[in-house]
N, C-alpha and C positions, 0 to 999 in steps of 0.2 A: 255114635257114628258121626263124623265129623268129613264133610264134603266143602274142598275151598279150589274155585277156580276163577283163573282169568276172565275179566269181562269184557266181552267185543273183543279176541284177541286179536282173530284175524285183521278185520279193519284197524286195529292199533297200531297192528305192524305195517299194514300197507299204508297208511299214513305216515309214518316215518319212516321207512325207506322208499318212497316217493319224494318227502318233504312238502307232502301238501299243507298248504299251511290252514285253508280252512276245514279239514279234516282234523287236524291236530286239533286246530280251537275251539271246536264244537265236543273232540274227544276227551282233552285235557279240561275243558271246562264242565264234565261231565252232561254235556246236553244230547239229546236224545238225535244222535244222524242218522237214523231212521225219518224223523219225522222232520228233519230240515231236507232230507233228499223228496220227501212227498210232497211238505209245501212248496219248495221252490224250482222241481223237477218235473217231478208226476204227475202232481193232481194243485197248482195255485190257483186254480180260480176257486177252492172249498173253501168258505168260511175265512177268508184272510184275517178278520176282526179278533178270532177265538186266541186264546192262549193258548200253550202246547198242551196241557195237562187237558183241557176241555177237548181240542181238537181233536187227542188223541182218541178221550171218551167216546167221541163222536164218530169216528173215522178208524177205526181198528185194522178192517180190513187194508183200509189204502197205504197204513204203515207198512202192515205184512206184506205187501207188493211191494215196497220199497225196499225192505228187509230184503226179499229174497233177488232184487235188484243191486243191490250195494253187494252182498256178500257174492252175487255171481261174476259182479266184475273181478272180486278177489285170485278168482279165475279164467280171467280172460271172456268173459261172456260175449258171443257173440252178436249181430242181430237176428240171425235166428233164433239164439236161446232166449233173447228175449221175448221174441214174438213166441213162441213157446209158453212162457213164461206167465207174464202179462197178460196174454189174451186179446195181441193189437197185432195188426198185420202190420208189412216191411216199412212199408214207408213210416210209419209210425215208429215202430222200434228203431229207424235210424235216424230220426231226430229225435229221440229222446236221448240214444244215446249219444249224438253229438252234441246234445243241450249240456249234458252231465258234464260231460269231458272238454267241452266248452268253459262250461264255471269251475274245473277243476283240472286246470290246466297242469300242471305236475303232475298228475297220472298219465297222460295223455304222452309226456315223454319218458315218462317210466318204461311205459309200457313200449315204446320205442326204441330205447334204448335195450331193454331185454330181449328185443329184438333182433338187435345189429348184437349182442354178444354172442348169441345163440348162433348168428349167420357166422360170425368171423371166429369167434372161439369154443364153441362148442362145447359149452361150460360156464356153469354159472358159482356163483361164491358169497356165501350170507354173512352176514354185517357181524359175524365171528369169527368170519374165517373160514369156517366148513364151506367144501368144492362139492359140485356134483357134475359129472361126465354125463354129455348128449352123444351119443352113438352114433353114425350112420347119417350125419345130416344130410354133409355132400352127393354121398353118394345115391340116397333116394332122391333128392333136388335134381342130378343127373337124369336119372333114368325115367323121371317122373311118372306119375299114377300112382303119388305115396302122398298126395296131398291131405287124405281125411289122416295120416298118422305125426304127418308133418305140424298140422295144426294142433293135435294134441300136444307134441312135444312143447311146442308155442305154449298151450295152457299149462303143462308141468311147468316149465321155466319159468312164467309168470309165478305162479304158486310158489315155488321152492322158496323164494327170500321168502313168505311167510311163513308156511308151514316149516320149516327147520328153524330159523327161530324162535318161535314158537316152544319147539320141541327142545330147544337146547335150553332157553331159561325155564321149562319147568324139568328139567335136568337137573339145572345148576339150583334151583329150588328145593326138589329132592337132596342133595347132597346139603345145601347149608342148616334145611332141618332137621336131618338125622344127625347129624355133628352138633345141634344146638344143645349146648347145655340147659336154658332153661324147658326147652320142651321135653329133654329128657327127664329133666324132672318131675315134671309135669303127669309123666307117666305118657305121652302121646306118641302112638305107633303108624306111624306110616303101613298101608299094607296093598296100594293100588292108586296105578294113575289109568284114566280113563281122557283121552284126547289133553285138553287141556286143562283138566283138574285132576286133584290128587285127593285120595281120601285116607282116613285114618280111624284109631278109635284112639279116644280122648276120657279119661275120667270124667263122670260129668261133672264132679266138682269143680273142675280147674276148665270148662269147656270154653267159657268167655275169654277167661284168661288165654289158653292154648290159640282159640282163631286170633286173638289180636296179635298173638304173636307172628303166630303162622302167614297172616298177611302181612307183617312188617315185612318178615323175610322173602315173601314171594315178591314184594314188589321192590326188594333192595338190590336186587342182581341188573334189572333191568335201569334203573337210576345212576346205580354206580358207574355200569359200563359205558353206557351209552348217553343218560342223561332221559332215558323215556320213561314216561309213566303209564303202568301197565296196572291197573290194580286190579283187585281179585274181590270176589263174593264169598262169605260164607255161610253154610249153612249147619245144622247139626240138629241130631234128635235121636230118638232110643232106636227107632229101625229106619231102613230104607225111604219107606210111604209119609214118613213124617219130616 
């Protein structure tokens, strides 16, 4: 059993289709933005001196708060959700999140910009080409007292450049390694994608061979088209639990 998925996709995507550029360089250069959003966000006055490896050691919980921090913005989080979130009343959640969106200024007009589409065109369109139609903007803006469905729409549209995305390169994933020749060799069956991994059964003689493959190909769709680097994890073992 053979399980290979993208890692961090969400924020991979939203870092390139924002174009932030220290998003990218912390993704691309494989460093953990988890724990650059902690120390230099959340929580900088911890241990400046420590390295990330030790920090991390030390500090687990305050990454998993930034973790669930980063991936909410991926959603439009608000400051309520953070204060939610976090466990910090308003004033606090809205300087953190102006601090955030302060030092990463390109999301701040991402999210602006998906904004004024959503008002003027009512439709949003992913870095493929796939459209998705908003319903009803006008006319609940009109008659108003649609504000909590309104703001949803806002977090969909936020979301969509990722989540389809997403969804379309491990598409085009599934299609280049059922067509691969040497994975069919290989004897390797694709039989289930779960969000953003796919799983397979794999002989287990060829099982190294099979994932180095399989990650070439997962990470070649998104290189080729676009120039992003999205790479994937593998894992494998005789059942599930292993």
């Amino acid at each position: 059993l053979m399980n290979v998925d993208y890692s961090q996709l969400e924020l991979r995507v939203l870092a390139y289709v924002s174009g932030e550029k220290e998003m990218i360089r912390q993704l691309e250069g494989n460093e953990d933005f988890h724990i650059w959003v902690s120390r230099n966000i959340l929580f900088p006055e911890l241990d400046p001196e420590l390295d990330n490896d030790a920090w991390k050691k030390k500090w687990k919980p305050k990454r998993d708060a930034a973790k669930t921090f980063s991936f909410g913005l991926s959603y439009g989080m608000t400051v309520y959700g953070l204060m939610t979130r976090l466990g910090v009343n308003e004033k606090e959640a809205t300087r953190l999140l102006n601090l955030f969106l302060g030092r990463l200024t390109k999301l701040r007009e991402y999210f602006h910009k998906k904004d004024r589409q959503l008002s003027k065109r009512h439709r949003a369109v992913n870095v493929l080409g796939r459209p998705r139609h908003f319903y009803g903007v006008d006319t609940m803006r009109h008659f108003g007292g649609y504000r909590r469905q309104l703001q949803g729409m806002r977090r969909e549209n936020y979301n969509f450049d990722i989540q389809s995305a997403g969804s379309d390169f491990l598409s085009l994933s599934c299609i280049a390694i059922d067509n691969d020749p040497q994975c069919l060799e290989m004897g390797v069956k694709l039989f289930l994608t779960v969000h953003d991994s796919i799983m397979f059964e794999v002989p287990e003689e060829h099982a190294e061979a099979a994932g180095m493959r399989i990650w070439e190909l997962m990470t070649q769709a998104p290189r080729e088209l676009l120039g992003w680097y999205l790479p994937a994890e593998v894992q494998w073992g005789p059942r599930w639990t292993d």
